[in-house]
N, C-alpha and C positions, 0 to 999 in steps of 0.2 A: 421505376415509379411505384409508390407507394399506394397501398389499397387498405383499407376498411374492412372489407373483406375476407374472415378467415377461410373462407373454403371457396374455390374456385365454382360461379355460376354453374359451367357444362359439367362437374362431378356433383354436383348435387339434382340438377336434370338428370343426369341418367340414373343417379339413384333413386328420384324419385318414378322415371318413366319403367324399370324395372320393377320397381312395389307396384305398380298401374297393371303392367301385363298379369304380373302373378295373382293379382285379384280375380283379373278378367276371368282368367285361367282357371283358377278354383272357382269362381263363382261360376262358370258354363259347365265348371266338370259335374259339382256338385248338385247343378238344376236337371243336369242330364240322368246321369247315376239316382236324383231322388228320382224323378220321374218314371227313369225305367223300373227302378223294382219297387214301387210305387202300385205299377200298372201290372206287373208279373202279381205282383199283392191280390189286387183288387179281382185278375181274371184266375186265380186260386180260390180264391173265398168262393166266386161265384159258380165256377166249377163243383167243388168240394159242396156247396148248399145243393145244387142240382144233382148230384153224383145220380141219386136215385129215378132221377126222371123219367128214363127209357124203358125203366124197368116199371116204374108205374102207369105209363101209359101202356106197354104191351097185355099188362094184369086187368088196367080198367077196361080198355077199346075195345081189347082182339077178344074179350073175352064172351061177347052178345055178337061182332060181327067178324068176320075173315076178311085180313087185307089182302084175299085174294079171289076172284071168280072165280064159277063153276070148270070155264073153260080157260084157268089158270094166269088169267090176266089180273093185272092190278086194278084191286078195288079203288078208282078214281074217286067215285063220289065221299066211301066214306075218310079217304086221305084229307079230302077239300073240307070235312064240315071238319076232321081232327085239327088242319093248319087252324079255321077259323075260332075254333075253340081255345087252344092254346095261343093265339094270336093276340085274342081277349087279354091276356092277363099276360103277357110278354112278349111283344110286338119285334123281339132281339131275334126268336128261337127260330129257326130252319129244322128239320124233320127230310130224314131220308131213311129209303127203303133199301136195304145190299141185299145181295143173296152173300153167299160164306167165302164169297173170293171177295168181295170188297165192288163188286160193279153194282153201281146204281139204279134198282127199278124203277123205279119213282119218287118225285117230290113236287111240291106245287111250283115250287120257287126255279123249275131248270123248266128248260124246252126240249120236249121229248120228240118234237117231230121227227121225222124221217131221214130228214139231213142234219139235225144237229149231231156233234161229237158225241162219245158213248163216255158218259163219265164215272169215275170209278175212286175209290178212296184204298188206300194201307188200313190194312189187315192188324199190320205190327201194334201201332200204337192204339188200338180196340182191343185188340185181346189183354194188353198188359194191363189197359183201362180196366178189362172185367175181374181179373187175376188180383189186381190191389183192392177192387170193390170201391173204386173212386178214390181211396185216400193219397193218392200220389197226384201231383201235377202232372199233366199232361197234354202234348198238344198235338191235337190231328190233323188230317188235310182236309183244307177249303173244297169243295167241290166246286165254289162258284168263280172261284180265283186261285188256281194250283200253287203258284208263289207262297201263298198265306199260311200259317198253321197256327188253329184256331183250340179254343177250349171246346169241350162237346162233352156228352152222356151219352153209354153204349150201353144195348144191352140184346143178348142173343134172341133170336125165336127159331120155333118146328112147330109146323103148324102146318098139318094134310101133306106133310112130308115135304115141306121148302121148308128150308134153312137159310139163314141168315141173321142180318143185323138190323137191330134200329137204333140210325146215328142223326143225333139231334146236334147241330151247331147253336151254344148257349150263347152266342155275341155274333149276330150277323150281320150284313153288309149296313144297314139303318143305324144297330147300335152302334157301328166300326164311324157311320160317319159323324154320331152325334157325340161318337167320344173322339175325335178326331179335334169338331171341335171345341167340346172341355177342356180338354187337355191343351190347346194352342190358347186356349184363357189361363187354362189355369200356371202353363209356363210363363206365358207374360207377366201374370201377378205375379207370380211364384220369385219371377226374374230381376221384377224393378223393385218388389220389395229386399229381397237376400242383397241385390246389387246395391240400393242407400245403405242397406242396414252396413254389409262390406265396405262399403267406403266409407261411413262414418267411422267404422270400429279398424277398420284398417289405417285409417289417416291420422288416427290418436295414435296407434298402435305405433303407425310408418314414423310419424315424426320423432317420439320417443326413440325410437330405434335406431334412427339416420344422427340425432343428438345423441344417444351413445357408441353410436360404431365409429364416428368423427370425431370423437371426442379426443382421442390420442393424435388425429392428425391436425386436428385446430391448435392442440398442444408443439407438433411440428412446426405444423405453418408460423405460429406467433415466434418461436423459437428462430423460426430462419429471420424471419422478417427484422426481429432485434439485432442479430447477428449481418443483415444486409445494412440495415443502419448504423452502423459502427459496432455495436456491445462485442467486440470480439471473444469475451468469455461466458458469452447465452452457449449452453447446451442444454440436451435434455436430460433434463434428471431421471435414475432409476429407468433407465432403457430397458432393464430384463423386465419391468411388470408395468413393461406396452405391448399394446396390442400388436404393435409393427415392430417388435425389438431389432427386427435386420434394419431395417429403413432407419433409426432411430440410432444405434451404434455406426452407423456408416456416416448419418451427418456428422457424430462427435466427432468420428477419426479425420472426416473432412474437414471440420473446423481447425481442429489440432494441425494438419498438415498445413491446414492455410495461414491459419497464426505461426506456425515453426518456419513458412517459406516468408512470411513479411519479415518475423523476428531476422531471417537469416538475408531478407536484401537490405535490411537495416545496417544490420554488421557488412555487409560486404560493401555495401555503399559508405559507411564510415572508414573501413578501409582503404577503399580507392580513394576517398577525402584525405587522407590519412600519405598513402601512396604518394595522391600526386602532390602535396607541402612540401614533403621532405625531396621527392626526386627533385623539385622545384628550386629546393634549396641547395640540393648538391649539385644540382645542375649550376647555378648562380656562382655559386662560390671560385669553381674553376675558372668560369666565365670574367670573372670580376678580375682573378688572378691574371688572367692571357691577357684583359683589355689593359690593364693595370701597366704589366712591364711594356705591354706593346708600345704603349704613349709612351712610357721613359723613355725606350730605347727610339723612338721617332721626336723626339725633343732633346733628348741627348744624345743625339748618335757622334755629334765631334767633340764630346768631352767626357764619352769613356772609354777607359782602358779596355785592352783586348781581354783582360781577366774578367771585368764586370759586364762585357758583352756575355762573356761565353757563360758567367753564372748567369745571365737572365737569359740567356736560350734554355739553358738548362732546366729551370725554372718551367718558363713555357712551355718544353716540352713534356716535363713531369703531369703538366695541369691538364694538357694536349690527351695525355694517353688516360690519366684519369678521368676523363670525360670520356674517351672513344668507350675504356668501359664499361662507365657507367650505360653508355647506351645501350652496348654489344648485353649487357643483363637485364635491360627491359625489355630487348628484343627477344632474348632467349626466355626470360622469366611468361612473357606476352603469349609467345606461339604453347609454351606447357599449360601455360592458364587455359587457352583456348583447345588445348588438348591435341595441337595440329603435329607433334611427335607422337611418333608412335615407335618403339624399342627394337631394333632389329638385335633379336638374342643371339647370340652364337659362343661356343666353348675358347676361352681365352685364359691363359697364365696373370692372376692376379699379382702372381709376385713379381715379375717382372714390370707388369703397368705400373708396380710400387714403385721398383727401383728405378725406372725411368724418370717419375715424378720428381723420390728422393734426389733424385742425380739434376735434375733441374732448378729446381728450390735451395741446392743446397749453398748458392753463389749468395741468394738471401740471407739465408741462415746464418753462416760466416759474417755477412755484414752484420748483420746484427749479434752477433757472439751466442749464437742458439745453437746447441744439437741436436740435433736432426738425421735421425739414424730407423732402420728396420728392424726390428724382430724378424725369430725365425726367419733369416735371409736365406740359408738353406734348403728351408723346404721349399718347394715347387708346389702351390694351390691351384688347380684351375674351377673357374666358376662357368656359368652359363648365365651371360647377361649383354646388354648392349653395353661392348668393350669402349668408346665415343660418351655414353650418359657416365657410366660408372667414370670415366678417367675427370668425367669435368666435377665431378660429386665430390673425389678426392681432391681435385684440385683448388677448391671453394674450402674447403672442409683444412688443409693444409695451409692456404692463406689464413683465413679466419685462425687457426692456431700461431703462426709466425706473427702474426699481427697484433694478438693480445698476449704475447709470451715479451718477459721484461729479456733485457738483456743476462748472459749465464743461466737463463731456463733452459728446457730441453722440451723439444717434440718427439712425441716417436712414435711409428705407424706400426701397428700389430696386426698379424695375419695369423688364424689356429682355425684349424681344419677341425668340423667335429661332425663324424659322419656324414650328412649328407648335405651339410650347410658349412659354409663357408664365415668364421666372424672377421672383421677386419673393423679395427677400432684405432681414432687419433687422440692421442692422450697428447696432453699440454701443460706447462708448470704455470702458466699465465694469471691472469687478474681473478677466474672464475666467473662464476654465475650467481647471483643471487636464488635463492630456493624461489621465492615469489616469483619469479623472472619467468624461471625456465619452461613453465610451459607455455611461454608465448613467444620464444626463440626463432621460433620454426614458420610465425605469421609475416605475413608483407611487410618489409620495413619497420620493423619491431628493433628497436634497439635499447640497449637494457639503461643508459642512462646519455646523458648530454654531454659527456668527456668521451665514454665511448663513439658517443653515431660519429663526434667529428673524425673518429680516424677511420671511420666505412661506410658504404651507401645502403646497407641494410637489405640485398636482394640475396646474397651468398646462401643463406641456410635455407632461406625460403625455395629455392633451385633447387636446391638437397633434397629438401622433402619432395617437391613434387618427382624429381626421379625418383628417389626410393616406392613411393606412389605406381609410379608406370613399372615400378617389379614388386609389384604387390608384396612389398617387407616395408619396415617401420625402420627407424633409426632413434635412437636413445641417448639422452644425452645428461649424468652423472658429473656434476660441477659441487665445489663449496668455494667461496670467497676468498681470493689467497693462495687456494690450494691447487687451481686449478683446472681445467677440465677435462671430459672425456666423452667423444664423440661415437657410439657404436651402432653397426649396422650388420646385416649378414645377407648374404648371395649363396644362392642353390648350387652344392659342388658338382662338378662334373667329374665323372669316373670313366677315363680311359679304357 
């Protein structure tokens, strides 16, 4: 059934649900990826502007009071009015107090009670903070969340002989949560705008794309679909500059094979047409013959002599045995057509299967004043073949020569050994072959003209060939008009 349709619905869905994921795909990687170093961006800048922070509050604060009492403890109040001052004008910033292993003395923002944890920060990334003087990224630990690493400002103090750090987190838990949610605004925008923008510019993009990458198989599809509706000689043009040149060379050969297998049930079918007229007719003929004398001699049986009975027995019987083999060669011709012989090879003296033949035929010969004789009778060939196909090959091959040889011609069957092939050839002084003829000699029921068929049924040479067939050799046949013919074949010798 016929469709409208050059590209099948379900391959164009999935090429279209393919460009769909890959959008998605880049368009999540790329909102992901901006975002992240986006925010790596944003917590560098603010780092990098702070770098100096810790070091100007240790210069401005510590320098009128000590964030330490008399009796070595942490000056609480004046930490409380520094959060509250600095709080003023950056509501983000946390402020802590280390000694020089990184353990925390105080800050407003932790609970120092008696049962809280003892909280403590890395050492590492403070000193390399002080060592680059801010201008590197850097991330330290969260004191309020260990998991976290945060941006910060460090900067050393000695002061009445305590040492340590002052480590300011520049984005803390307030800024953590108001950029939390920025940031889930600003991906959403970020997302449904890049995501229209992507499908618009994807979907011009996608359709163009899907219209040129199809384009060679629209050019197949149309190609087949002429070629299903009869155009038996739609191919595709210029297959090497397709996209799919395998796909594209494999229909033409398909086509070819399928046009060479109708072209050839054409001919075989005109053949067997061809076949069954003529068996038809030679069937008839005999037929007509048997019924013909049978009514005489059953309407005449008491007023003929015993000579005119016994020539119309004769008769009858001649038309009797031409008919048995006419059948006995459909039979035979039928089972090699169907291929149901198969050659049992084995090493056999060809010259003798001659002169058995010659010594058979020769009662023929004589009636007909032909001679009928071997070559090289002397030498001894032996071949390797089915001794049964070869004897009936010759013996087809030897009628068909007695039978178009006039009277005083000669047949003669030639046998020469030439290394490892054996030739054996039937030369005939007979009527000949036309040139135009001969290469259809050898097809079902081919007979070269209308005075010939009536003297044979036309299966004999076609037998021939199919044996010479099942021994994978040819056979050759050299005629001129008048002069004669000559039947040649060869068999693989066997060496003793």
């Amino acid at each position: 059934m016929s469709t409208d349709k050059t590209l099948t619905p379900r391959l164009v869905k999935k090429l279209w649900l393919a460009l769909i994921v890959l959008i998605v795909v880049i368009g999540a990687s790329y909102i992901f990826i901006t975002g992240y170093f986006d925010n790596k961006h944003s917590e560098a800048t603010i780092q990098k502007i702070n770098a100096s922070l810790a070091n100007h509050l240790i210069e401005e604060k510590f320098q009128d009071s000590s964030p330490f009492l008399v009796d070595g403890s942490v000056n609480k109040a004046l930490f409380g009015d520094l959060m509250h001052d600095m709080m003023a004008v950056n509501r983000s910033i946390e402020v802590y107090l280390t000694d020089k292993s990184g353990h925390i003395l105080y800050s407003v923002v932790l609970d120092h009670s008696a049962d809280s944890d003892v909280k403590s920060v890395s050492t590492t990334p403070i000193k390399e903070f002080i060592a680059t003087k801010g201008e590197k990224y850097i991330l330290g630990d969260n004191p309020r969340n260990p998991d976290e690493r945060k941006i910060f400002s460090a900067a050393p103090y000695n002061i009445e002989g305590k040492e340590g750090y002052i480590y300011i987190i520049l984005a803390g838990q307030e800024l953590q949560q108001v950029s939390d949610t920025l940031i889930g605004r600003y991906y959403s925008n970020l997302g449904i705008g890049a995501s229209l923008l992507a499908i618009l510019f994807a979907g011009i993009i996608g359709f163009i794309s899907i219209w040129f990458l199809t384009k060679n198989l629209r050019l197949m599809t149309g190609t087949v679909r002429r070629f299903q509706e009869g155009d038996l000689e739609a191919r595709i043009e210029n297959p090497k500059n397709s996209d799919i040149e395998v796909f594209a060379n494999t229909f033409n050969e398909m086509a070819d094979t399928i046009v060479g297998n109708l072209d050839k049930m054409k001919s075989v079918d005109q053949l067997r047409r061809e076949l069954i007229a003529n068996v038809s007719h030679d069937l008839r003929t005999p037929l007509a013959i048997l019924k013909g004398y049978i009514e005489t001699m059953q309407m005449k049986k008491d007023s003929l002599t015993d000579l005119e009975k016994q020539e119309y027995l004769q008769i009858t019987y001649d038309n009797a045995d031409k008919l048995s083999k006419l059948i006995n060669q459909l039979f035979e011709y039928s089972k090699l057509e169907a291929e149901q012989i198969t050659p049992v090879k084995e090493p056999f003296s060809i010259t003798e299967l001659s002169h058995d033949l010659i010594a058979k035929f020769n009662v023929l010969a004589q009636q007909k004043e032909i001679d009928l004789h071997l070559n090289n009778a002397q030498e001894n060939c032996m071949v390797f073949a089915d001794i049964g196909l070869v004897e009936r090959a010759l013996q087809n091959l030897l009628e068909n020569a007695l039978k178009y040889t006039p009277p005083k011609g000669e047949v003669v069957l030639s046998i020469k050994q030439n290394n490892d092939q054996v030739e054996i050839n039937i030369r005939d002084t007979g009527t000949g072959i036309p040139l135009s003829e001969q290469p259809f000699i050898f097809d079902r029921y081919k007979q070269v003209d209308s005075s010939i068929k009536k003297q044979g049924h036309g299966l004999g040479l076609a037998i021939v060939k199919k044996i010479m067939d099942l021994h994978d050799t040819t056979i050759t046949v050299l005629s001129k008009p008048k002069e004669g013919s000559s039947f040649i074949f060869k068999l693989p010798a066997y060496h003793v």
